[in-house]
N, C-alpha and C positions, 0 to 999 in steps of 0.2 A: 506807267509805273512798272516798274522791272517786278516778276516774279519772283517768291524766294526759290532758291534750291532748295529741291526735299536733302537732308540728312542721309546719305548712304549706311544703310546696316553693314557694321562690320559680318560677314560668316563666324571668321574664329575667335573674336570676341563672345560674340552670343551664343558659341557652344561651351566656351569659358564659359563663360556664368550661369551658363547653366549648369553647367558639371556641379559650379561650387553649390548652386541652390542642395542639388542632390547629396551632396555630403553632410549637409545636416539633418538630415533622414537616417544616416547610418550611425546607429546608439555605440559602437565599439569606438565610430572615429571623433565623435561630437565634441567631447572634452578636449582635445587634441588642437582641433580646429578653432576652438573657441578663441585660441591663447597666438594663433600664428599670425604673421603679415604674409598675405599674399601679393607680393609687387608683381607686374607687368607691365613694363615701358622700355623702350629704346637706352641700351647705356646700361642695360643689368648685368648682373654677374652670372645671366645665362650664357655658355658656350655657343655659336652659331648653329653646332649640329646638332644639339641638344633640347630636350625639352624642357627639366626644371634643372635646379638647384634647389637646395638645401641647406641654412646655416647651423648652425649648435645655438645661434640666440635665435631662434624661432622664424627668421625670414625665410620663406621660399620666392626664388625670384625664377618668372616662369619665360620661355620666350616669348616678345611679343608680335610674331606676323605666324609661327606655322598653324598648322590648321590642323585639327584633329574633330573626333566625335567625341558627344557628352559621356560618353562610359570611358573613352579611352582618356580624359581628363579625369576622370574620377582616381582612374589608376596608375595614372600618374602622381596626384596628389596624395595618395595613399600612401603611395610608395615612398613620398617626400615625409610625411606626416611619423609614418611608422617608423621610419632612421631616430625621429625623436621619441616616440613612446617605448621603443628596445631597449634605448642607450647606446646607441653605436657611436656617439661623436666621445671616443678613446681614444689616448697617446698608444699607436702601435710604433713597432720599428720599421714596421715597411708599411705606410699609410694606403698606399695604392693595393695592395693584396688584398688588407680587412675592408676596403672601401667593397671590392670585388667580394670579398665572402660575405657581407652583408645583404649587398644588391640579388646572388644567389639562394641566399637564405629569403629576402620579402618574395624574391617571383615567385619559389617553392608554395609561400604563405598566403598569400594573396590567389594563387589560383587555388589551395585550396578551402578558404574561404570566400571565394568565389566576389571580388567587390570590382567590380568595374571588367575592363578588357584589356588588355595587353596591346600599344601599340604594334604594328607590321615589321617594322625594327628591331623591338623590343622581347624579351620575354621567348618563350617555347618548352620543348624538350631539353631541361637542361641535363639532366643526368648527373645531376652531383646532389644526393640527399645525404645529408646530418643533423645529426639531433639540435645544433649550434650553430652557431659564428664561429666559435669558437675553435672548434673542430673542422670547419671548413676553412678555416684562415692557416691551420698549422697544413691540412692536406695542400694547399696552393704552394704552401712555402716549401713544404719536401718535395712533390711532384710538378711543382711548376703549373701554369695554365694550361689548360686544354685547349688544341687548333680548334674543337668542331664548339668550344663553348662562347652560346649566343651573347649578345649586347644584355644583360640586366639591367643596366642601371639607366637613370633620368637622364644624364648629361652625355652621351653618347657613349660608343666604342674608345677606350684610352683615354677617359676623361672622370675623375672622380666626382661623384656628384652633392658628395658631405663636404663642406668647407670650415673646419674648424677657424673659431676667431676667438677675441680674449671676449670675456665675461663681461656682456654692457651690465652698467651701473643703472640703477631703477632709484628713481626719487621716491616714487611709495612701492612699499614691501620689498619681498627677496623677486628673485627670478621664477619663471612657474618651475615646477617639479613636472619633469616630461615623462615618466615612468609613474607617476603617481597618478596623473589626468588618464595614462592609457589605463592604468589598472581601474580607474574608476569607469573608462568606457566599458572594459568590459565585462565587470559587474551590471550596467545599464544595457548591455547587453544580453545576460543570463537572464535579468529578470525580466528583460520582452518578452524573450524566447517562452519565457517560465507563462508569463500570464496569456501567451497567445495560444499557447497548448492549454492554458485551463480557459481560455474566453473571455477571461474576467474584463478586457479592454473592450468587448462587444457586447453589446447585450440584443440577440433575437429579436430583429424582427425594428430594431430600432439603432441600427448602424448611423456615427457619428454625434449621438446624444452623449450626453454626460454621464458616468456613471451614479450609480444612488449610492447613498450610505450603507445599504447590506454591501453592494459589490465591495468598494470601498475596503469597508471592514474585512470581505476576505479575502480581500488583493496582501492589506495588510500582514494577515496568516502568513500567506502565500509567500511574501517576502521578507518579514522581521522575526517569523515565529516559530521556528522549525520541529516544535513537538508537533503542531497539527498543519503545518502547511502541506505538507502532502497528502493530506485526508479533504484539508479543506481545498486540495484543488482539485480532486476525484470528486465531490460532491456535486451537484449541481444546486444551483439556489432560483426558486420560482416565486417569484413576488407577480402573483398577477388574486385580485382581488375575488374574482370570480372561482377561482380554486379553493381562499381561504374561504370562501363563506360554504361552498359546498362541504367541506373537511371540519367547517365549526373552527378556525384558526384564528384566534383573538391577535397572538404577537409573532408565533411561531410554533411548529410542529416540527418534525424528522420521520420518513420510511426509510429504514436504513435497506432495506429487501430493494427496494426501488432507487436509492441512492440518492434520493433528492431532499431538500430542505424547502419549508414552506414559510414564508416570511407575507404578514400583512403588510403590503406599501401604507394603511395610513392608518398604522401604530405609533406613528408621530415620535421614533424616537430616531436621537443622531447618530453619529458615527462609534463614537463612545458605547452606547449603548448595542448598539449593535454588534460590537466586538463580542461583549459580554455574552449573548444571545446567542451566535454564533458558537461560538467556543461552546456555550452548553449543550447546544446539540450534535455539534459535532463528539466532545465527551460520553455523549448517551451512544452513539456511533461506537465509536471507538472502543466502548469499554464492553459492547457487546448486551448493552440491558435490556436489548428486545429479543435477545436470546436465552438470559438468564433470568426468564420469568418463571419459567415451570412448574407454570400449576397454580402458581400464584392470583393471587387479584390483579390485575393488569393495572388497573387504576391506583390503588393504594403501594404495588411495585415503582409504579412511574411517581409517586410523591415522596418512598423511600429515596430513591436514585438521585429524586431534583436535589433534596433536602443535604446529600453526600457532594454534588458536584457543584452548588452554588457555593460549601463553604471552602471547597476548593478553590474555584474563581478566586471568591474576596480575598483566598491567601494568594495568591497566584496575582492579583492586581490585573487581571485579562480584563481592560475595561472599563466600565464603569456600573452598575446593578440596576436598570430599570425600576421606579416605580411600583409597574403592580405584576403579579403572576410569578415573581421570586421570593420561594419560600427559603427559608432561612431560620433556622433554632441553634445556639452554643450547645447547647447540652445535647446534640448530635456529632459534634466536632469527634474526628477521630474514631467514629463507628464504620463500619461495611455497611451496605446497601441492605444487605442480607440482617445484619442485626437492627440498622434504623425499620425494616419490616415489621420483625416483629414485635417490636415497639408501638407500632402505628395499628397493630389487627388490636390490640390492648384496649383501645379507643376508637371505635370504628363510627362513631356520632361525631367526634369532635371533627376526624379528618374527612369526612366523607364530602363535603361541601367546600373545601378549600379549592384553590383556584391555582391550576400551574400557567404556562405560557403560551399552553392554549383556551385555558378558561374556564369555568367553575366547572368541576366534576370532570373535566375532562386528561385525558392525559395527552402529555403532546409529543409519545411514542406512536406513532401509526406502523399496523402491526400489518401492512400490508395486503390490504383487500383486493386489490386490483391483481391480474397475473405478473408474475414476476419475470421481467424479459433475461435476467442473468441466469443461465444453465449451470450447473457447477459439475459438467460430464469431464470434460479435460479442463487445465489449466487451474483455477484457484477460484475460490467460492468468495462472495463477500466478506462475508464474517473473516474469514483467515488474509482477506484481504485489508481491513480496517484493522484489521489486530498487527500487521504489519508494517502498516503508516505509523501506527502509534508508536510501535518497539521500536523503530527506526530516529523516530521525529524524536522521542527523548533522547537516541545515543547523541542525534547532534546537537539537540538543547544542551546535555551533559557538557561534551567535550568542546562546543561552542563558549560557554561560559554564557549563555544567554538569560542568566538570575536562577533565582532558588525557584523550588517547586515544594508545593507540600508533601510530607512524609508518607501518607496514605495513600495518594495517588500514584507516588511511585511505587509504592509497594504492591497497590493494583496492578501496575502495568508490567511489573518484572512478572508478576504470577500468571497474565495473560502472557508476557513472551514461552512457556512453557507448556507447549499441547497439550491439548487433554488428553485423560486415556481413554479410549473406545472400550466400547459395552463389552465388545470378544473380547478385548484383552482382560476387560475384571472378569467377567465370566471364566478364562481358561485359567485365570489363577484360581478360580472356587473350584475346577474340576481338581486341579493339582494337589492343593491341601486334602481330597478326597479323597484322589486314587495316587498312588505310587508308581514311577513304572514296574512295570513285572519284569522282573530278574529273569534271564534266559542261559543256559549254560549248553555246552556241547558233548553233543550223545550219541553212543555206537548204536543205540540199542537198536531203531530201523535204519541200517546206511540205505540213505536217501538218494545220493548222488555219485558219481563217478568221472573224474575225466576220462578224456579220449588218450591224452597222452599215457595216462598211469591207471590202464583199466583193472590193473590188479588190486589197487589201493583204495581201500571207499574211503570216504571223506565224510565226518560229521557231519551233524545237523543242527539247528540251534533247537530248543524246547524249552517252555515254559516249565519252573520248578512245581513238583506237585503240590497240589490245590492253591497253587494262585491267582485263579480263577472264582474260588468258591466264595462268597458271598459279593463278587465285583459287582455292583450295580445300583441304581439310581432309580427312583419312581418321579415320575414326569404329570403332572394336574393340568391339564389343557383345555384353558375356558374357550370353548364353540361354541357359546351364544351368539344371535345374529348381531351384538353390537360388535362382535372380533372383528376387526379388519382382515383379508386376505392377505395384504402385504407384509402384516405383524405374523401369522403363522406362518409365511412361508420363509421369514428367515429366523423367526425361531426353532423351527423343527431342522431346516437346515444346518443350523450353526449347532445344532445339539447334536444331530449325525453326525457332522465334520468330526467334533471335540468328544465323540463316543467313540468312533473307531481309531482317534489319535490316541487314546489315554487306556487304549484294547479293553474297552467294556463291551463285551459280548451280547449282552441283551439289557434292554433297559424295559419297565413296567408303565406302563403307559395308561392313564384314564380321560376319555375325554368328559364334560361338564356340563351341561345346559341349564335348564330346569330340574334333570336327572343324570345320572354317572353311568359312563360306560365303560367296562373294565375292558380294557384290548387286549390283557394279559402280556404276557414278556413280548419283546419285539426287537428284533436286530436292528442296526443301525442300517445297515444295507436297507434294508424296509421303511424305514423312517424315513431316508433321505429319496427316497425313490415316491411312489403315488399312494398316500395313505388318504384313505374314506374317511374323509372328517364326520361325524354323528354330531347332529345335536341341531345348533344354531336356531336354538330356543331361549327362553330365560336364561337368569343366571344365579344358580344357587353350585359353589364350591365346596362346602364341607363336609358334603355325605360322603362325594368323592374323596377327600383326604382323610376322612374316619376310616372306609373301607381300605385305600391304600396301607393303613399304621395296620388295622386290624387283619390284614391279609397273612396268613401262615408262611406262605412260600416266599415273604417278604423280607430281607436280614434286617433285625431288631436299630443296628447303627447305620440304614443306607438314607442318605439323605434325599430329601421331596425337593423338586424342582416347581412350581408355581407359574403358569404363564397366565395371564392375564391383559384384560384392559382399564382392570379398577373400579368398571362397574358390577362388584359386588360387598355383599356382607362383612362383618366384622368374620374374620378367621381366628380358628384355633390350630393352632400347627404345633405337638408335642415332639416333635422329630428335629435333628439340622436340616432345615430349609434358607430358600431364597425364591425372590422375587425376580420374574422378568415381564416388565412394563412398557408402554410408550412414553419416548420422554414428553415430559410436559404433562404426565397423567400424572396423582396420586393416589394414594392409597387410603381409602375411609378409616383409617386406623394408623397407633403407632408401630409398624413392624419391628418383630425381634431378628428377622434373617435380612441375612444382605437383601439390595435392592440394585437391578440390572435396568439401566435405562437407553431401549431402542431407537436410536434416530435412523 
């Protein structure tokens, strides 16, 4: 019995089809491709010297013996594909030029989009850039073709490769919209782009698994929700079980200092719920509440904050509201973070035991225990950086038309797009209200200076008018108990020298504090700002010191006390204009009557 013949592998069939496998890999051309016929057989309406064609009703008819590689098919097909996603199959007057401005216009496009290779024939240096077809099709027709310009197109040299036909009739629907599929490629293609730069397609350590319902949910952000899609794709999210039970994470936590989100994989809630979830901690992020604790109860601040951004959520619809660890009151509706506070210190039994989304008593702010790996020496700090995403993410929730937001939270988020003021800057306004500049006017009386050109002629001088000087000055309390930080005095006493010889105060009166007061008597700022011998760093009792400075003679009756502290002291009596300069996040054991300056 006669053997069979094996089957001969075609070469350039099977790099055909492969090419085609590879073009549904590529998210810009997918839609495109989905909709075309690819023919290849003997008797097509390819040219012999040519590779494809192209019709206006979606045929590409390719030839069927030459041989190419699986990239250089790719780029060819592209090249077929994209004549219909442009729009180029147009009634021109001269069909052969716009064939030709078009085929110049995809090599341009195509190599730089980098999809496939240019066949040996095909494609190069062309040297004809325009923003158009359009604008390349009128340059052809005033200046004619270029000798040195390469073959572009599919169907060879002098040979157009678009063949306009009349409009096949379709028994079900219209024809596809070929401008509309490529616009939808390449939104399928921003949002790869988008999730392969935040990860959200991989998850660590477990490449090619499914993704979970947190990623899920902030893929979603990522692409339908543009107030926090840029926040939730700077986040990272850690669902690993072993973390949450370290951290005490019932459903979810946030270290916005660390950047990461801590989700328990078997909190058993869906997709839905996770959005929810998400969204709330990225808003506790965003709105900056592990920064705007200062001083506060950290716990009873983190059940204000919950209690403001879940009724946000529920107006906002992000979701669906978990079960358990979402607190929730109307009669909080429409308050600040700040006011539902003090609210909640009113009752410190009822809320002390309640339960947020990481679990009874807990808050599920994590305020950052671990060292923090973001530097904020050059470039931009977290905080300014999440305060960013956010200002950003509403302008195109706004102008997107992507639904209503509630009233409150925008109002929060315009007040964060607006810097805060820094401590110097309130500080140099309390110097200004105190001191005036001194008026200076011009005086024969010592000619001081002379030029060289006009040595006969003296030249004034500038001079302070008389006694503008006389009672200029300021008494300084400087607590040097050993709880003071180094760091707090040395830009305190710094930033008082700077703003002592800008505002020409001549001498300021100086005590430092411990358990006992030590009068330093007057002292320049030159002095101040250079090596001064701190006394004390002992206890801390302030008031003798501020009795002595009022009751001192050589003191003017209206010069105002300057205060430096760290808060750990006594109730003060200060009968003078005073103010406070503290660390932020300290307070102060009492209600102050003088300003209050707070050091970051």
């Amino acid at each position: 019995m006669a053997k069979k013949k094996k089957r001969k592998i075609d070469p350039a069939a099977e790099a055909f089809h492969t090419a085609l496998s590879l073009l549904n890999d590529i998210p810009i051309l997918g839609p495109l491709y989905s909709q075309v016929v690819v023919l290849r057989h003997e008797g097509g309406k390819c040219p012999p010297q040519g590779w494809a064609v192209v019709t206006s009703n979606g045929e590409i008819h390719v030839h069927p013996a030459r041989r190419a590689e699986p990239e250089e098919w790719v780029y060819i097909a592209a090249h077929c594909l994209l004549h219909l996603g442009f729009g180029h199959f147009r009634e021109q007057d001269d069909y052969f030029l716009w064939n030709l401005a078009c085929d110049v216009y995809l090599d341009d496009f195509l190599s730089m989009i980098k999809i496939g290779r240019a066949p040996s024939d095909m494609g190069g240096s062309v040297g004809m850039k325009a923003a158009t077809e359009d604008e390349l099709y009128r340059r052809l027709i005033e200046e004619g073709i270029p000798e040195t310009l390469p073959n572009c197109g599919t169907a060879g040299r002098g040979v157009c490769d678009m063949i306009m036909e009349p409009v096949r009739k379709y028994n079900l629907g219209k024809p596809p919209d070929w401008q509309k599929l490529f616009g939808k490629g390449v939104s399928g293609a921003v949002s790869a782009a988008i999730e392969r730069a935040a990860n959200s397609d991989v998850i660590p350590g477990q490449e090619g698994r499914e993704l979970t319902q947190a990623q899920r949910a902030r893929r979603w952000f990522i692409s339908s929700y543009p107030l926090l899609g840029a926040l939730a794709a700077s986040l990272e999210i850690i669902e690993d079980n072993r973390v949450c039970v370290r951290e005490n994470v019932r459903i979810a936590a946030v270290d916005a200092r660390l950047g990461e989100i801590y989700l328990n994989p078997f909190s058993g809630l869906d997709e839905e719920e996770y959005r929810f979830v998400v969204a709330h901690e990225l808003l506790h992020v965003s709105l900056g509440h592990h920064a705007r604790c200062r001083g506060r109860d950290p716990f009873f601040w983190n059940v204000a904050c919950d209690f403001v951004i879940n009724g946000w959520l529920l107006e906002m619809d992000a979701g669906k509201m978990p079960g358990t660890g979402i607190l929730h009151d109307r009669d909080f509706n429409g308050l600040s973070a700040e006011s539902v506070y003090d609210r909640i210190v009113t009752d410190l039994r009822r809320y002390r035991k309640i339960a947020t989304l990481r679990g009874t008593g807990l808050g599920d702010i994590l305020y950052g225990s671990r060292p923090e790996w973001w530097k904020t020496g050059e470039g931009v700090s977290r905080d300014e950086f999440y305060r960013r995403c956010l200002v950003h993410g509403l302008e195109y929730h706004v102008t997107g038309d992507r639904g209503y937001l509630p009233a409150g939270l925008i109002e929060e988020i315009r007040t964060l797009a607006q810097p805060p003021i820094s401590w110097d800057v309130e500080l140099a306004r309390w110097f200004d209200q105190h001191f005036s500049p001194v008026e200076k006017y011009r005086t024969y009386a010592r000619p001081s200076r002379r030029q060289s050109a006009t040595p006969d002629i003296p030249r004034p001088s500038l001079a302070p008018a008389g006694g503008a000087y006389d009672g200029r000055t300021y008494g300084v309390v400087l607590d040097t108990s050993g709880s003071m930080d180094r760091n707090l005095l040395a830009k305190a006493l710094g930033t008082i020298a700077s703003y002592s010889m800008s505002r020409d105060v001549p001498l300021v009166r100086v005590f430092f504090a411990d358990a006992d007061y030590y009068d330093q008597g007057y002292m320049s700022p030159e002095d101040i700002a250079g090596r001064v011998k701190v006394k004390g760093r002992g206890g801390t009792i302030l008031q003798p010191a501020i009795n002595a400075l009022e009751k001192a003679e050589d003191f003017p009756e209206d010069g105002p006390v300057l205060i430096i502290t760290d808060c750990e002291c006594d109730r003060l009596h200060v009968k003078r204009e005073h103010a406070y300069v503290i660390p932020l996040g300290k307070h102060l054991p009492f209600v102050p009557k003088g300003k209050v300056f707070y050091i970051d």
